[in-house]
PyMOL Python script that loads the backbone (N, CA, C, O; Angstrom):
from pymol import cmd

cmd.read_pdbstr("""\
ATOM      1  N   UNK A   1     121.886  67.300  50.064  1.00  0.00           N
ATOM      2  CA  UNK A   1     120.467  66.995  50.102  1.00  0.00           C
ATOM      3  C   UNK A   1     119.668  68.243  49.699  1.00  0.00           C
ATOM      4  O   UNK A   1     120.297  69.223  50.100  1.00  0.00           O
ATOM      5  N   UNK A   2     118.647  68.575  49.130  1.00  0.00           N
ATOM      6  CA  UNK A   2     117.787  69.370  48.239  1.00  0.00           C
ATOM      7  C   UNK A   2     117.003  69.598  49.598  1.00  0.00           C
ATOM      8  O   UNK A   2     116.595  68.803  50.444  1.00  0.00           O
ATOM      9  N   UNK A   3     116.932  71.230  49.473  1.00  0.00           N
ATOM     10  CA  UNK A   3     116.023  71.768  50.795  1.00  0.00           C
ATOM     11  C   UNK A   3     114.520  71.801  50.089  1.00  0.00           C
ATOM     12  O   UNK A   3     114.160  72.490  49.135  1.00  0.00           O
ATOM     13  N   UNK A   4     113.809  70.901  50.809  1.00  0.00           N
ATOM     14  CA  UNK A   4     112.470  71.154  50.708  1.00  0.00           C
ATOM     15  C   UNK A   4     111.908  72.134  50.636  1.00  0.00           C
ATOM     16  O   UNK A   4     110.962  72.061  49.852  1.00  0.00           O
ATOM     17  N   UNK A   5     112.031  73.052  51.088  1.00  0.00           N
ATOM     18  CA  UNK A   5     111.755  74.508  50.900  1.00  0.00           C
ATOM     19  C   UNK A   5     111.892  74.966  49.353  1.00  0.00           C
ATOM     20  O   UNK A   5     111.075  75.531  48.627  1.00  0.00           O
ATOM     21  N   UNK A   6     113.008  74.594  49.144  1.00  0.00           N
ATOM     22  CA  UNK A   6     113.068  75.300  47.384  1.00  0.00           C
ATOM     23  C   UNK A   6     112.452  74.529  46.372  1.00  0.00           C
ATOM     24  O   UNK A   6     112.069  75.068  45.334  1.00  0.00           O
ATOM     25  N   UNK A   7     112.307  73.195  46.597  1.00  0.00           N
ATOM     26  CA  UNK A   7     111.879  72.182  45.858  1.00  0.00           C
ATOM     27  C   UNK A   7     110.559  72.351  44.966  1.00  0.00           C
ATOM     28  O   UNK A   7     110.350  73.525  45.271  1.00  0.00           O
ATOM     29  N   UNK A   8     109.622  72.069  44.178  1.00  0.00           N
ATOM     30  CA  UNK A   8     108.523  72.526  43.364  1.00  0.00           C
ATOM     31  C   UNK A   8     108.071  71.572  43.549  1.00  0.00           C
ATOM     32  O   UNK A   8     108.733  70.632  43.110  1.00  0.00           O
ATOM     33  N   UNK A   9     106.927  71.254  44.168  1.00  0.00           N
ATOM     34  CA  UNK A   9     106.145  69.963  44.627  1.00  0.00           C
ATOM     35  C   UNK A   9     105.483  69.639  43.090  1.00  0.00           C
ATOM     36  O   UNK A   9     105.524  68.464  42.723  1.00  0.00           O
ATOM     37  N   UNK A  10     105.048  70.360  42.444  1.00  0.00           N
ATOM     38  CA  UNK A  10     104.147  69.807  40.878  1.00  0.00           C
ATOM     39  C   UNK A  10     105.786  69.058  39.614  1.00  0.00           C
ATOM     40  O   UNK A  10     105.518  68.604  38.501  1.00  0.00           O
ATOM     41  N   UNK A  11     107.277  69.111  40.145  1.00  0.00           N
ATOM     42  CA  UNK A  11     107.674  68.437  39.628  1.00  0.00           C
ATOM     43  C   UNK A  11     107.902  67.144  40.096  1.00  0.00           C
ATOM     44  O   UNK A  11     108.441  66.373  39.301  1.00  0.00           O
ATOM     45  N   UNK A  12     107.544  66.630  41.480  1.00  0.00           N
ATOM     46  CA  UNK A  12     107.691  65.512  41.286  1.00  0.00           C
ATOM     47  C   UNK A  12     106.990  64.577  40.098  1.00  0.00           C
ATOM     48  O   UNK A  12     106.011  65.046  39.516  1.00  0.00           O
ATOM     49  N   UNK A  13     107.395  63.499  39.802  1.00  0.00           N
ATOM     50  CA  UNK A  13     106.993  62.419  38.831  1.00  0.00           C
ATOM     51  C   UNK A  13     105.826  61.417  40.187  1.00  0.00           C
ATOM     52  O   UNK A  13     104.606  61.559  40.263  1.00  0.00           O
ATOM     53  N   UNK A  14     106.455  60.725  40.845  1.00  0.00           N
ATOM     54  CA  UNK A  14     105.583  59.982  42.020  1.00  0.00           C
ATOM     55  C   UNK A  14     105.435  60.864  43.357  1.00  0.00           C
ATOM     56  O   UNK A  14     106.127  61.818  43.712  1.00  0.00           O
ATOM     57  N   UNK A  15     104.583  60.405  43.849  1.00  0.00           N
ATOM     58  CA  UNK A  15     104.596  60.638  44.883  1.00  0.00           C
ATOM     59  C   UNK A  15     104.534  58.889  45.819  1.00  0.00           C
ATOM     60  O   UNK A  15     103.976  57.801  45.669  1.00  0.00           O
ATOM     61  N   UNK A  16     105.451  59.521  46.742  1.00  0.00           N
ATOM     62  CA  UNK A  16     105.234  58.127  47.842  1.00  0.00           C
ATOM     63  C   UNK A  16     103.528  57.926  48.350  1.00  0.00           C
ATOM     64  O   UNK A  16     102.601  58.733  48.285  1.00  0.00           O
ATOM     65  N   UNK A  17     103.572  56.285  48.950  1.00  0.00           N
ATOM     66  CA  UNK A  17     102.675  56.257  49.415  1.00  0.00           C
ATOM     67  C   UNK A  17     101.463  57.227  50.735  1.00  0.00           C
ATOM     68  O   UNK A  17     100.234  57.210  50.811  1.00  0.00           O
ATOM     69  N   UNK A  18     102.346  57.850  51.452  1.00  0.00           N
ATOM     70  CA  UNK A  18     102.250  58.110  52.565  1.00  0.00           C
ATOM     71  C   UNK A  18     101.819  60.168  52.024  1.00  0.00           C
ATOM     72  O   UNK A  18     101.117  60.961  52.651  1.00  0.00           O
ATOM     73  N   UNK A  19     102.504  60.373  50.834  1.00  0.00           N
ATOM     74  CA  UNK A  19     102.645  61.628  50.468  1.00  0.00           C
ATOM     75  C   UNK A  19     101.630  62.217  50.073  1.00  0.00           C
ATOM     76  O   UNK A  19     101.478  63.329  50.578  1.00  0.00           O
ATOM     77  N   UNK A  20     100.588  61.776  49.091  1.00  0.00           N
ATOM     78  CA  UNK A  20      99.248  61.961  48.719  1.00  0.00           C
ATOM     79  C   UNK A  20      98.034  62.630  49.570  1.00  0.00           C
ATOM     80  O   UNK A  20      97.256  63.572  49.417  1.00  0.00           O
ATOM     81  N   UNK A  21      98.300  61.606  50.580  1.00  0.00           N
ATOM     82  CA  UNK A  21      97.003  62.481  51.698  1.00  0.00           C
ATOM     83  C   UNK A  21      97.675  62.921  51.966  1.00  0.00           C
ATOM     84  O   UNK A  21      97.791  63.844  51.160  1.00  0.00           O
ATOM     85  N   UNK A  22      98.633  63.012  52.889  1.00  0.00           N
ATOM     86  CA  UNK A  22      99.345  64.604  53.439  1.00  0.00           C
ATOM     87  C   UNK A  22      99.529  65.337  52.833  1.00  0.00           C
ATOM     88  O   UNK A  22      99.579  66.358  53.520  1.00  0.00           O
ATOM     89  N   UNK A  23      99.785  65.675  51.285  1.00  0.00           N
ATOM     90  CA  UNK A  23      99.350  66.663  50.615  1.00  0.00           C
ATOM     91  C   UNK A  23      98.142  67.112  50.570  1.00  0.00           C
ATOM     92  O   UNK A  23      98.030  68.302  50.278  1.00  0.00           O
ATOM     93  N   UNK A  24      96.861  66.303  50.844  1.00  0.00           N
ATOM     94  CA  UNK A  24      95.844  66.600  50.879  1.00  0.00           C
ATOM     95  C   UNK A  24      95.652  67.267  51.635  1.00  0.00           C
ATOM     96  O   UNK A  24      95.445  68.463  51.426  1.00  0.00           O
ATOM     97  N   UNK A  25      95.652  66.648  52.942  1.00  0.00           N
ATOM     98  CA  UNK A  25      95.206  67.369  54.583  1.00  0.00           C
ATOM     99  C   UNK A  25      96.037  68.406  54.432  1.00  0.00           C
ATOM    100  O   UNK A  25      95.502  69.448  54.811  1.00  0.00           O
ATOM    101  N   UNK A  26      97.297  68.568  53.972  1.00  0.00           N
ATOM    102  CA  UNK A  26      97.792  70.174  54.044  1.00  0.00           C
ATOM    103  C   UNK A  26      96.383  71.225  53.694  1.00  0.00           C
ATOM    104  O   UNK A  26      95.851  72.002  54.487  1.00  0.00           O
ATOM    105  N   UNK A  27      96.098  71.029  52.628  1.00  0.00           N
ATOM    106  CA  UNK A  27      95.356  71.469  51.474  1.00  0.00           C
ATOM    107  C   UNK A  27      93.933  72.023  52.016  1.00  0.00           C
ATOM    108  O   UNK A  27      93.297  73.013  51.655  1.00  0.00           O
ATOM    109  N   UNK A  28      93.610  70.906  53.152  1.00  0.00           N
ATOM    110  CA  UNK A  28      92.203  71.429  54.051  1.00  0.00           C
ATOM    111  C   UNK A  28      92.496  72.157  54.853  1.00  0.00           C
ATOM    112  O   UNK A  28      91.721  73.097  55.034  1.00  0.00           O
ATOM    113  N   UNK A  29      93.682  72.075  55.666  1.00  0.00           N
ATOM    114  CA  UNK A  29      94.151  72.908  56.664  1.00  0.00           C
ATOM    115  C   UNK A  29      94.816  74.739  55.818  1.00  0.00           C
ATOM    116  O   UNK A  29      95.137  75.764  56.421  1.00  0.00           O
ATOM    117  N   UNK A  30      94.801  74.552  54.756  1.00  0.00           N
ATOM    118  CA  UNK A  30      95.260  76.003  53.826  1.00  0.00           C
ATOM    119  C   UNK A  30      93.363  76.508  53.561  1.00  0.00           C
ATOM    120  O   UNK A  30      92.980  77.677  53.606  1.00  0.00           O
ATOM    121  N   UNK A  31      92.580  75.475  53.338  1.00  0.00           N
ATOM    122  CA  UNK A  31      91.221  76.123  52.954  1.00  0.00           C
ATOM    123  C   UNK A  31      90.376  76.219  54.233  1.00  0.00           C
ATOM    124  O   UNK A  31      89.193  76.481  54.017  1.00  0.00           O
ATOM    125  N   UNK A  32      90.784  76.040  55.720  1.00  0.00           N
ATOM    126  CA  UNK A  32      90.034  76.268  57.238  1.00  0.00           C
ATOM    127  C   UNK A  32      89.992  77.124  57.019  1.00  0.00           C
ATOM    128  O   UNK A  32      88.972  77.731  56.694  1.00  0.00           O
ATOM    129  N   UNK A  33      92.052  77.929  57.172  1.00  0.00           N
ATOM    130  CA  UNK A  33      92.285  79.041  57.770  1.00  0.00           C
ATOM    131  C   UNK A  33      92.940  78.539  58.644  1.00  0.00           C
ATOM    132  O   UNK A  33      93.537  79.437  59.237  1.00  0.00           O
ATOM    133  N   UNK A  34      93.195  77.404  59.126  1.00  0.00           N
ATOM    134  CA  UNK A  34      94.061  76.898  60.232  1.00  0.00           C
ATOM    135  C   UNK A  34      95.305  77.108  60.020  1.00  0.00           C
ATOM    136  O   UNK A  34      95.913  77.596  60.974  1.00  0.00           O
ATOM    137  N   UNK A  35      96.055  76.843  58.817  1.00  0.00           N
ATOM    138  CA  UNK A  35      97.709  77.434  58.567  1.00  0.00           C
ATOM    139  C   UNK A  35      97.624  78.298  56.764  1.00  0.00           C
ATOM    140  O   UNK A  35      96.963  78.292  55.726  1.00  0.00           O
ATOM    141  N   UNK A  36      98.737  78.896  57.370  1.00  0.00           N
ATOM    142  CA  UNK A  36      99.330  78.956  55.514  1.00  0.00           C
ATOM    143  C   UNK A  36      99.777  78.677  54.733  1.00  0.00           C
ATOM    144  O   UNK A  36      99.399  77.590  54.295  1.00  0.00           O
ATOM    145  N   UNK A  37     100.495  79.141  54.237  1.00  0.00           N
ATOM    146  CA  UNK A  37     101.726  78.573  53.191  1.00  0.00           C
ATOM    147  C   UNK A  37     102.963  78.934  53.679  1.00  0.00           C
ATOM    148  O   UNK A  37     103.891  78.538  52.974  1.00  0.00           O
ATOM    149  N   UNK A  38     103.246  79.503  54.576  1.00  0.00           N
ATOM    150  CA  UNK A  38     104.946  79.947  54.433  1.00  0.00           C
ATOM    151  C   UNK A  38     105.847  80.689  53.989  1.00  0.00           C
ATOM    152  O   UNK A  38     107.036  80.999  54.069  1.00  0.00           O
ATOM    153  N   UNK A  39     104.401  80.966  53.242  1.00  0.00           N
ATOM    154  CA  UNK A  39     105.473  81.878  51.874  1.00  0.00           C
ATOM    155  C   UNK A  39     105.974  81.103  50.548  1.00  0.00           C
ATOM    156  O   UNK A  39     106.539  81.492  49.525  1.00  0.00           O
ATOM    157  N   UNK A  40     105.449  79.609  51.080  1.00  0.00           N
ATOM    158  CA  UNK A  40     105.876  78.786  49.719  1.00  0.00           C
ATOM    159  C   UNK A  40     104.991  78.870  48.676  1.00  0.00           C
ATOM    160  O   UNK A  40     105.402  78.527  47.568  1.00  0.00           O
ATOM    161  N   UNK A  41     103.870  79.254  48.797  1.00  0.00           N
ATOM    162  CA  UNK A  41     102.853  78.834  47.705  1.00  0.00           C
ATOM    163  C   UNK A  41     102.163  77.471  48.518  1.00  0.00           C
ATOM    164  O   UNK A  41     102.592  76.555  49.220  1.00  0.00           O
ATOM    165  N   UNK A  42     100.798  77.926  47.969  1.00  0.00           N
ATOM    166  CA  UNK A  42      99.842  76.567  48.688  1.00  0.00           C
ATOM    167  C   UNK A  42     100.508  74.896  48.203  1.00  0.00           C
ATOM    168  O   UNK A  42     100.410  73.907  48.930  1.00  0.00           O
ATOM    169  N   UNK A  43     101.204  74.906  46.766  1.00  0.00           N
ATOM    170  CA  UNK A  43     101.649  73.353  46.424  1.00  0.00           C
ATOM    171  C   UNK A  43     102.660  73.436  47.151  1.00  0.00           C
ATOM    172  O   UNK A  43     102.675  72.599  48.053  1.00  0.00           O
ATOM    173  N   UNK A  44     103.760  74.317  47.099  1.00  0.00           N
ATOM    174  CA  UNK A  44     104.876  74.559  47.875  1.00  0.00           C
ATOM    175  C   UNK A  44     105.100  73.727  49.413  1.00  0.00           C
ATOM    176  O   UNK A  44     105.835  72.797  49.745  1.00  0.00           O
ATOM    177  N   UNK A  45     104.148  74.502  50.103  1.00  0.00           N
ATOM    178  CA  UNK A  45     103.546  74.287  51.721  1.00  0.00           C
ATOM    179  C   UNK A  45     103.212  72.799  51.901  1.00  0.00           C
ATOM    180  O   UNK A  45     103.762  71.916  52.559  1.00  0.00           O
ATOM    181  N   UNK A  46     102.002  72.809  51.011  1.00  0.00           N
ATOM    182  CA  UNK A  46     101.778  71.322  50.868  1.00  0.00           C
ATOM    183  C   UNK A  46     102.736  70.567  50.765  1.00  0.00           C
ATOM    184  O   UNK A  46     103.059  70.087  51.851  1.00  0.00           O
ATOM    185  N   UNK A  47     103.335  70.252  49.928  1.00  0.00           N
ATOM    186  CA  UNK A  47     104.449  69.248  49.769  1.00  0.00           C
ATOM    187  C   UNK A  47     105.322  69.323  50.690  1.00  0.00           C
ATOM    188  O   UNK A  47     105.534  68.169  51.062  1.00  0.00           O
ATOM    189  N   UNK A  48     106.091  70.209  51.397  1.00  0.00           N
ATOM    190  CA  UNK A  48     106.607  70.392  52.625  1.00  0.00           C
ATOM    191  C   UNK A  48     106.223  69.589  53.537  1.00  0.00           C
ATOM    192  O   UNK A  48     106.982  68.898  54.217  1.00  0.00           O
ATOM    193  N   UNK A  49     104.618  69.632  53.646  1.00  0.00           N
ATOM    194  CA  UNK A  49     104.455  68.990  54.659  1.00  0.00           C
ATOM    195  C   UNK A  49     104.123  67.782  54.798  1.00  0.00           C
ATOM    196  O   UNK A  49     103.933  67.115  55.815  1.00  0.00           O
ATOM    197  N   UNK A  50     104.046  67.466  53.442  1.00  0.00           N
ATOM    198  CA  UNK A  50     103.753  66.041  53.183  1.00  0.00           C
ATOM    199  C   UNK A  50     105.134  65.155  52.856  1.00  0.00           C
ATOM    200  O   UNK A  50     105.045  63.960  52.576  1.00  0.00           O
ATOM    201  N   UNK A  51     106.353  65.815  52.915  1.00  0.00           N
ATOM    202  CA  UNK A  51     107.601  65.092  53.078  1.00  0.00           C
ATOM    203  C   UNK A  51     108.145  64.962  54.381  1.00  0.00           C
ATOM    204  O   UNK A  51     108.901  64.013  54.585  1.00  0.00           O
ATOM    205  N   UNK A  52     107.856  65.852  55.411  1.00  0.00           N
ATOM    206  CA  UNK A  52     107.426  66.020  56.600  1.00  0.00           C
ATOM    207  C   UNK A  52     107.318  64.861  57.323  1.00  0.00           C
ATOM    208  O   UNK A  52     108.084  64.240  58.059  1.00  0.00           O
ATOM    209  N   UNK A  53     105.754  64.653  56.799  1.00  0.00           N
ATOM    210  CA  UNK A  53     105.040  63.470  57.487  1.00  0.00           C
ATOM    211  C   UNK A  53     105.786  61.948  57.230  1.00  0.00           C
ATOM    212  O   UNK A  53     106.220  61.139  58.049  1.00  0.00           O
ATOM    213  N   UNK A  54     105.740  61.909  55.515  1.00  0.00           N
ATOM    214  CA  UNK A  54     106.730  60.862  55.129  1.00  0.00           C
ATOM    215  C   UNK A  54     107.953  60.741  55.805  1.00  0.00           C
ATOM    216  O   UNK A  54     108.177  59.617  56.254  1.00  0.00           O
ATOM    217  N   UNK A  55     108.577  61.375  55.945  1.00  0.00           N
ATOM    218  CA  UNK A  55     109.857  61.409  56.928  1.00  0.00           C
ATOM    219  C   UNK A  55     109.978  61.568  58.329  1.00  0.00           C
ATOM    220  O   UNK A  55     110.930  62.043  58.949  1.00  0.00           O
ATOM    221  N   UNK A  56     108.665  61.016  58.857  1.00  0.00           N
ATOM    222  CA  UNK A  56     108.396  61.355  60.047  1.00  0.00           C
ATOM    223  C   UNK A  56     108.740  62.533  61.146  1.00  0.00           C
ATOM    224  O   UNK A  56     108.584  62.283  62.341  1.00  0.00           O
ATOM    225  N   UNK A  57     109.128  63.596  60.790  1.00  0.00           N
ATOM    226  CA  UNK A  57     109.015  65.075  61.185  1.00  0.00           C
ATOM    227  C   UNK A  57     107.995  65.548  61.696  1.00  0.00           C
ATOM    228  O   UNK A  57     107.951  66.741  61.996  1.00  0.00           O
TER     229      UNK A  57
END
""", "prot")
cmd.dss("prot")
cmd.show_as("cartoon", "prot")
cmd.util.cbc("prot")
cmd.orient("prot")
């Protein structure tokens, strides 16, 4: 299985239903100040956490 962590969120082709806004809300929560990135990069982070959510994590 492919660690999310290494993965490049701008190659996915789709995104799932569920994946979109949680990429989003990552995205507000990176422009509060409420979290960071990880070290992944802001798309990086994002997508993390929006496979996350999709996968109920």
């Amino acid at each position: 299985m492919e660690d999310v962590a290494t993965r490049s969120w701008n190659s996915r082709d789709e995104l799932s239903v569920g994946a979109k806004p949680a990429n989003e809300a990552a995205h507000v929560l990176q422009h509060s100040g409420q979290t960071g990135d990880a070290g992944l990069g802001a798309e990086g982070h994002a997508g993390a956490v929006a496979d996350a959510v999709v996968a109920g994590r």
